[in-house]
C-alpha positions as CSV (number, residue, x, y, z in Angstrom):
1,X,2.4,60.5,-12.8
2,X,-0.2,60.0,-10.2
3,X,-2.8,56.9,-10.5
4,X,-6.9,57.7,-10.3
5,X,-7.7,56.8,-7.1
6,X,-10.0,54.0,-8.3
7,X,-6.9,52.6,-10.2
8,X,-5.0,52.3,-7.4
9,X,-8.1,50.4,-5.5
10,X,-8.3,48.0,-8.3
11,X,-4.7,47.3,-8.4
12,X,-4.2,46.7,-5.0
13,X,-7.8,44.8,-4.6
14,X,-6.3,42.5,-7.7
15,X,-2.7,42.5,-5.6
16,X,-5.1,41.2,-2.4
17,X,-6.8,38.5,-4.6
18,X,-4.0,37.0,-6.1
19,X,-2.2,36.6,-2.8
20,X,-5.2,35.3,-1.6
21,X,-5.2,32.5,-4.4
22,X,-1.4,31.7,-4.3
23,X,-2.4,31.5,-0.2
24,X,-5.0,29.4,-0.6
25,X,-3.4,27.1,-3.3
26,X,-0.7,26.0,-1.6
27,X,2.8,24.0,-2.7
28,X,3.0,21.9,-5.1
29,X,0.2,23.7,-7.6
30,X,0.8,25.9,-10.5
31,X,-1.0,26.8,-13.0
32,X,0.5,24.2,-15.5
33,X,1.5,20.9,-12.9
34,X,0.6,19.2,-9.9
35,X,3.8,17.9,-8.1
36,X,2.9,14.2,-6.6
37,X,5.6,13.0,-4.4
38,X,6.3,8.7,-3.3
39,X,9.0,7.1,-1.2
40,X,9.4,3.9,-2.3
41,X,12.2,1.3,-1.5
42,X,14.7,1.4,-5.0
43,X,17.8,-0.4,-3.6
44,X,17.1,-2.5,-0.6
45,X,15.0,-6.1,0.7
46,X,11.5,-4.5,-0.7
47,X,13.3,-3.0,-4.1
48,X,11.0,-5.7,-6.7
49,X,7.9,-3.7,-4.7
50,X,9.4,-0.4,-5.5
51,X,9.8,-0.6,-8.6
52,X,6.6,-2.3,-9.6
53,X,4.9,0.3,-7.5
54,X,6.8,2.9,-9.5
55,X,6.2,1.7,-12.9
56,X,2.1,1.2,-12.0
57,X,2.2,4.7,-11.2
58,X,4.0,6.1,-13.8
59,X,1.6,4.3,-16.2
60,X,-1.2,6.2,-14.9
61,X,0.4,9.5,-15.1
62,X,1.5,9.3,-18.5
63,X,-2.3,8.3,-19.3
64,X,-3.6,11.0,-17.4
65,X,-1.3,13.6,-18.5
66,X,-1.5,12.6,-22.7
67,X,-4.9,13.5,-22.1
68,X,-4.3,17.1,-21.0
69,X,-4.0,16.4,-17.3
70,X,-6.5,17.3,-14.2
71,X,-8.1,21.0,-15.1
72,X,-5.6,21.7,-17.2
73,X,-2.4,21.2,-15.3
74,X,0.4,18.1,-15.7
75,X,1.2,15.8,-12.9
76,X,4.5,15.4,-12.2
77,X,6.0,11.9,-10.2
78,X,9.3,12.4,-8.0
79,X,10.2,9.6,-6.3
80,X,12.5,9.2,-3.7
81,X,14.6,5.8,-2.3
82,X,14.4,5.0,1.1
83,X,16.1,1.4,1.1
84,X,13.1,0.1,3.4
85,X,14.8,2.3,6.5
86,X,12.3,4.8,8.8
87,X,15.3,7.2,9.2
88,X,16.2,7.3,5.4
89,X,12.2,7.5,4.8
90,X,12.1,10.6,6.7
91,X,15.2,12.8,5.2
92,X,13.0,11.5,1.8
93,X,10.0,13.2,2.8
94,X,12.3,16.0,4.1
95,X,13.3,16.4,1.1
96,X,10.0,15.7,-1.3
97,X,8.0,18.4,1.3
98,X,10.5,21.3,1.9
99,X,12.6,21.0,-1.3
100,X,10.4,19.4,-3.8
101,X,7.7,21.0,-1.8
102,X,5.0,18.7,-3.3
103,X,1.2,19.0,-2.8
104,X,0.5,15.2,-1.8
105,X,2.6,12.3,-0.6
106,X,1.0,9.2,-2.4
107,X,1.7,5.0,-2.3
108,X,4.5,5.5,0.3
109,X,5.7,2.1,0.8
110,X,6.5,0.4,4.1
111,X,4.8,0.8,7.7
112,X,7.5,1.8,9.9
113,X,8.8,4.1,7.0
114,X,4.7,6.3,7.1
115,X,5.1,6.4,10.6
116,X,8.5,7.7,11.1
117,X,7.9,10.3,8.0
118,X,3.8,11.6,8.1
119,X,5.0,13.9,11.3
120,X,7.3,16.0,8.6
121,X,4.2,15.8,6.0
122,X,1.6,17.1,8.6
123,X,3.8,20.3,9.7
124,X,3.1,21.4,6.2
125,X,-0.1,19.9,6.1
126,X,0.6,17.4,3.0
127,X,-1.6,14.7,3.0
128,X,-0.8,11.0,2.8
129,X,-2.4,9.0,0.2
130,X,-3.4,5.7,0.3
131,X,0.2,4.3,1.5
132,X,1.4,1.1,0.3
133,X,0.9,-1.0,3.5
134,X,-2.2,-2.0,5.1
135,X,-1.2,-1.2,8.9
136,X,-3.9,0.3,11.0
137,X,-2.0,3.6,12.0
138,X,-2.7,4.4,7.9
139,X,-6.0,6.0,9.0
140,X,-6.3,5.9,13.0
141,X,-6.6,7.8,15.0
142,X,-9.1,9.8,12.7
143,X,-7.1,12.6,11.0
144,X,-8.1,14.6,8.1
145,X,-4.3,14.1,6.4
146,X,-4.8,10.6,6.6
147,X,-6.4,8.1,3.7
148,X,-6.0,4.3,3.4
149,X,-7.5,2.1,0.6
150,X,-6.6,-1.9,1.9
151,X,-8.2,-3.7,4.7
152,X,-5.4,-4.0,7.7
153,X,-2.8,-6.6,8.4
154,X,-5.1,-6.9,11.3
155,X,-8.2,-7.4,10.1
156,X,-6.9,-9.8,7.6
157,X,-5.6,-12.1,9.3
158,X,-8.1,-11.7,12.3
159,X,-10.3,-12.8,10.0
160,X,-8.8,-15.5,7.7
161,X,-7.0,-17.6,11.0
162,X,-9.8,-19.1,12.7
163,X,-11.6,-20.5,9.9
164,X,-8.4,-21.9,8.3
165,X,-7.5,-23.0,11.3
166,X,-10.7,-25.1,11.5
167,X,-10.4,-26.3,8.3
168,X,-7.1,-27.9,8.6
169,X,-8.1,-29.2,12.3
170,X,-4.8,-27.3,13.3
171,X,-4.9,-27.2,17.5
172,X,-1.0,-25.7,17.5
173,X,-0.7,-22.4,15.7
174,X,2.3,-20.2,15.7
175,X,3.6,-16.9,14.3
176,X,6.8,-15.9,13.1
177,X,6.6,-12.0,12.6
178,X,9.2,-9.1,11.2
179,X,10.2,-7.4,14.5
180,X,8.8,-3.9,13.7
181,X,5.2,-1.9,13.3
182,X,4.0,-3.8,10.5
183,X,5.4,-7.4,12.0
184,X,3.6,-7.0,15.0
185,X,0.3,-5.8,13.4
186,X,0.2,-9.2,12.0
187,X,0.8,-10.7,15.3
188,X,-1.5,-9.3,17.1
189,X,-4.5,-9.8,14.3
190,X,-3.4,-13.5,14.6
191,X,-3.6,-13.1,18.9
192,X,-7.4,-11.7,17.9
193,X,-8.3,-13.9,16.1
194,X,-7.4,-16.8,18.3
195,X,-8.8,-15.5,21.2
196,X,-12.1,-14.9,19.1
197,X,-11.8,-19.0,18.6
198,X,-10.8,-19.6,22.7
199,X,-7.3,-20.6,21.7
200,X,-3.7,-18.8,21.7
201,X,-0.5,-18.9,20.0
202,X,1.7,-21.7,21.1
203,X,5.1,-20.1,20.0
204,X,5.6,-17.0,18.6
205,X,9.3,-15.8,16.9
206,X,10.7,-13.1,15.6
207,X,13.4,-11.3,13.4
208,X,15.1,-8.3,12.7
209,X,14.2,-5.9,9.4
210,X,16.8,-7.5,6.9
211,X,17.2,-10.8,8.3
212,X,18.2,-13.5,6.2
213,X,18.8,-16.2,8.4
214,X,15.7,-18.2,10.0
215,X,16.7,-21.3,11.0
216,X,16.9,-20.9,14.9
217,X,13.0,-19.2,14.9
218,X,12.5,-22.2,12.8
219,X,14.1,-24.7,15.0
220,X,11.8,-23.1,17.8
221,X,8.5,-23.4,16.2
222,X,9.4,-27.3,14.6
223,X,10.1,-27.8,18.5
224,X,7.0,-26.5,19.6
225,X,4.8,-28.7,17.4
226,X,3.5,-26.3,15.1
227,X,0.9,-27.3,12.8
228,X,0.0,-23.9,11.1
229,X,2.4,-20.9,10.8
230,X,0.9,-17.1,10.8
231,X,3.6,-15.4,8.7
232,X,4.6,-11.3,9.6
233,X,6.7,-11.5,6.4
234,X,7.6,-10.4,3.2
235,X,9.5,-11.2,0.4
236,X,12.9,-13.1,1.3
237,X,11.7,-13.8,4.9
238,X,8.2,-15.8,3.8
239,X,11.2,-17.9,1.0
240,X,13.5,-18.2,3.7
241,X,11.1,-19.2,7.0
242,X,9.2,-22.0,4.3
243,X,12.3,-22.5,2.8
244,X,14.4,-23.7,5.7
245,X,11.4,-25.4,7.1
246,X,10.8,-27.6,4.1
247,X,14.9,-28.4,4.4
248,X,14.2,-29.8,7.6
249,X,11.2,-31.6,7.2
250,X,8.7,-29.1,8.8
251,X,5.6,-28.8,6.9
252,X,2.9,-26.7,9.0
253,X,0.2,-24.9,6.8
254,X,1.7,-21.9,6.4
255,X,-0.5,-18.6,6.2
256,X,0.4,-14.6,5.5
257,X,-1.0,-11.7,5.0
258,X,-1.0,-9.2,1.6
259,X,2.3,-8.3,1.8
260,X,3.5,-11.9,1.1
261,X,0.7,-11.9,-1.8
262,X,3.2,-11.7,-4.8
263,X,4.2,-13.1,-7.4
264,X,8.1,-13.2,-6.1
265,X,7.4,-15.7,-3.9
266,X,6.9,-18.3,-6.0
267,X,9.6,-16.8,-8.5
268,X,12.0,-17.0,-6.5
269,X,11.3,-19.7,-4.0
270,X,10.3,-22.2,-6.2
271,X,8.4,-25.4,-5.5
272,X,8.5,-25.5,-1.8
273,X,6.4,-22.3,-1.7
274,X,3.7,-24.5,-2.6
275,X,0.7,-24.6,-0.2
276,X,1.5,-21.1,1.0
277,X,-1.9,-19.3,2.0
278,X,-1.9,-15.3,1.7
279,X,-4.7,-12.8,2.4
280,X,-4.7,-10.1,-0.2
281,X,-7.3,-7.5,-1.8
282,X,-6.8,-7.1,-5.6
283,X,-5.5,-10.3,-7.7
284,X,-2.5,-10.5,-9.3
285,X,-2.7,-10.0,-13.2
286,X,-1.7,-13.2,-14.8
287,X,-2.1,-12.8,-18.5
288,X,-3.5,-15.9,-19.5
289,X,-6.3,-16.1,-17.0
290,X,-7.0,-12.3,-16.9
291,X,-10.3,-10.3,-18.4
292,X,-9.5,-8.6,-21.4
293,X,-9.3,-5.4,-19.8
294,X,-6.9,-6.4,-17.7
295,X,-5.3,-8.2,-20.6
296,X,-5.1,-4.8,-22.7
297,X,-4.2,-2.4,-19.7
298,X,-1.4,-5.2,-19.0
299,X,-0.3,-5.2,-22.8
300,X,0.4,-1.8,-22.3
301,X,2.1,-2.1,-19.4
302,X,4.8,-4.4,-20.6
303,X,5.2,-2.5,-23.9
304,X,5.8,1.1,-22.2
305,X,8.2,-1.0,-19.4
306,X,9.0,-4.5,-20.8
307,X,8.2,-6.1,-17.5
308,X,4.9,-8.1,-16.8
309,X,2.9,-6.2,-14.3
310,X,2.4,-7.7,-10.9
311,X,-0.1,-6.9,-8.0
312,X,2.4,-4.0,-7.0
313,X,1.8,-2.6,-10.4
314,X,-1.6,-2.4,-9.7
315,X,-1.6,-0.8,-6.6
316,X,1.0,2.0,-8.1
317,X,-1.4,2.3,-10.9
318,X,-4.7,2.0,-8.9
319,X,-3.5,5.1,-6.2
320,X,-2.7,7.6,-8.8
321,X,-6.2,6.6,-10.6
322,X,-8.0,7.7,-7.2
323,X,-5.8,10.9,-6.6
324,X,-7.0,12.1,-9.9
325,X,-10.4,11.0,-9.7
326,X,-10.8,13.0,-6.4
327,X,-8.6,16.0,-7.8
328,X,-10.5,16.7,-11.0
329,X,-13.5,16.6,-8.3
330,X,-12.0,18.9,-6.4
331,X,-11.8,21.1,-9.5
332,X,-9.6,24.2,-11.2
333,X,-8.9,25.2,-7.0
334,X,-6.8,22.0,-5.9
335,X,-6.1,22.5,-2.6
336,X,-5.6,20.1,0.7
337,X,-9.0,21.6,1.5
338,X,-10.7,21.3,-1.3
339,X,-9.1,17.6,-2.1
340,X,-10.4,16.7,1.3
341,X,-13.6,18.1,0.7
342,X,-13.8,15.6,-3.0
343,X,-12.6,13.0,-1.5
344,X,-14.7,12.4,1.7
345,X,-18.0,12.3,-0.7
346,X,-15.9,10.0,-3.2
347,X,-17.3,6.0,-3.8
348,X,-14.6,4.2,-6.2
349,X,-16.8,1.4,-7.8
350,X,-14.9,-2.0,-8.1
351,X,-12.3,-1.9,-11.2
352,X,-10.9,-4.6,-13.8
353,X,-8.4,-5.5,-11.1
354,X,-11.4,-7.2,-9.1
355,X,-10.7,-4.3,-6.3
356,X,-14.3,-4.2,-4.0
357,X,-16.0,-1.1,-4.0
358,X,-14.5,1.8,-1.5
359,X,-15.9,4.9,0.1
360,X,-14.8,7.5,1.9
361,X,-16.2,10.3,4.4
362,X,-15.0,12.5,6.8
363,X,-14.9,10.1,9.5
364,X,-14.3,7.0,7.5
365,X,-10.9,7.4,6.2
366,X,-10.6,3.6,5.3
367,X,-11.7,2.4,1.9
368,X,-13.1,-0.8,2.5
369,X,-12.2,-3.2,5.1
370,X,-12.4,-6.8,2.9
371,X,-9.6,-9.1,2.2
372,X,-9.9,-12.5,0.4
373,X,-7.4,-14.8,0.4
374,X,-5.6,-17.2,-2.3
375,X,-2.8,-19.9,-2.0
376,X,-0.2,-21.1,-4.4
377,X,-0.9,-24.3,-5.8
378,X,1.4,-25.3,-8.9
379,X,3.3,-22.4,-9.0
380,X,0.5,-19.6,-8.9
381,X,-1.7,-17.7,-6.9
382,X,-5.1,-18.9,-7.0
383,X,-8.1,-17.5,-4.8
384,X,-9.6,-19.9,-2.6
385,X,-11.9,-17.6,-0.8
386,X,-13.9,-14.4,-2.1
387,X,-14.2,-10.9,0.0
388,X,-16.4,-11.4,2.6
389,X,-16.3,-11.0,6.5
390,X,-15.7,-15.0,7.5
């Protein structure tokens, strides 16, 4: 049986158009789910981050998803474990863009870890979401796959040295820094920052990923006179730098940047992380001095994961927030074009986790650049200085 001419036209103009649309949508969109992929460190030295991370975000999908999704369709989490290693971070997004094939990498955690794995993401043209670490390289050079929400390792401690500095009438400052892309962005916002204030480190140290011993960089900065430490550290090498210098009588003022802001450090260092300065954007939820929103949103954190939440929590929660916020905008066609075209005319208004208000365009792929900084004093975090350029 032959077809009407006209019949064939209409089934091969509705062939045309839905080959179009499955074209145009791309991977990791079907009609019922968005696929959101994360690499986060599960089983190696940044593995409490991880996790927290995980859980925030998790949160948020559940929430998002009991109410029906984004236009309709589910989102879906798959998270891979890279340990905290570049090479292990990039057979993860291997894996996540041409297996998984997801539509957006989101809260990838670790510096050197984004840099090794966005070149696999941008062959397929997967964009990466508001990574977990406030290097620069998270949004320059200007690229359209590219968004950061966190004011730089750079900037922050640019910023926060000199006046610190100042304060404490510190004349010999030095910097003990993680021997990779994120170590030496904090070393060379502390080399700005000095030269800003017409001084200069007068030792600077540093360590290998995964070191656990610091007593010889230690040695070298208590030789040097030190009277106020910049930190490039993280979890067990802020404990173990303050630690060992405590031990040996070495008490600079010590000073790092957000990824020492957490509640870890004082968890599992004890008293002698006392007097520890951090730079840091939102605030960590303690319960009995947070809002009641954040008291209720908390609540239902620890109920869905028994665990208290933590400033990692946040941020896991906080970057799936903004990827549905700007996908809904985007509308029933999510694509990378049309999510780029929602979220460079998208202002996120400051939240119940204190976060400042971001914006982004096409040529500002930065949220905001704004830090503040706190310092533990009896055991907890408290903020000493509010956002503002000092």
């Amino acid at each position: 049986m032959k077809l009407p001419i006209i019949l064939k036209a209409l089934l091969a103009g509705a062939i045309a158009a839905g080959t179009v649309q499955a074209l145009a949508q791309g991977q990791g969109v079907s009609k019922t789910e968005i696929l959101v992929g994360t690499i986060l460190d599960q089983s190696g030295p940044l593995a409490g981050f991880g996790k927290q991370a995980r859980l925030g975000m998790q949160l948020r999908v559940d929430e998002i998803n009991e109410q029906g999704g984004i236009n309709g369709r589910k989102v879906k989490l798959l998270v891979e474990d890279d340990g905290y290693d570049p090479k292990k971070a990039v057979l993860a997004a291997q894996k996540l863009v041409n297996q998984d094939k997801i539509f957006i990498m989101a809260g990838h955690l670790g510096t050197a870890q984004n840099l090794a794995s966005m070149p696999v993401q941008a062959e397929k043209n997967i964009i990466n979401f508001f990574p977990i670490t406030a290097a620069r390289e998270m949004y320059e050079p200007l690229d359209r796959l590219k968004y950061s929400f966190a004011a730089t390792y750079f900037d922050q401690i640019r910023e926060a040295l000199p006046p610190l500095a100042k304060e404490k009438n510190a004349k010999k400052i030095c910097a003990i820094y993680q021997d990779d892309d994120f170590g030496l962005e904090v070393l060379r916002g502390a080399e700005a920052g000095l030269k800003a204030a017409n001084m200069t480190l007068v030792e600077k140290t540093s360590f290998k990923r995964g070191a656990t011993d610091f007593s010889s960089q230690v040695a070298k900065m208590k030789a040097s006179g030190c009277e106020m430490v910049v930190l490039g550290t993280i979890i067990r090498e802020t404990i173990g730098t303050i630690g060992e210098s405590r031990k040996t009588g070495f008490n600079p003022v010590f000073l790092g940047s957000s990824a020492a802001y957490t509640d870890l450090i004082h968890k599992l260092g004890g008293a002698a992380m006392n007097g520890l300065y951090a730079t840091h954007t939102v605030q960590h939820p303690y319960l009995d001095e947070a809002s009641q929103p954040m008291r209720f949103w908390a609540n239902k954190y620890k109920t869905k994961f028994t665990d208290d939440p933590t400033v990692f929590s946040v941020y896991g929660y906080f970057i799936i927030d903004a990827f549905i916020k700007a996908a809904q905008k985007a509308g029933p066609n999510l694509t990378t074009d049309t999510f780029i075209k929602a979220m460079d005319a998208t202002t996120i208004p400051p939240d119940i986790f204190g976060s400042p208000t971001m914006s982004f365009t096409s040529t500002k792929r930065l949220g905001n650049d704004l830090s503040r900084m706190s310092q533990i004093t009896d055991g907890k975090w408290k903020v000493v200085s509010d956002y503002a350029k000092r």
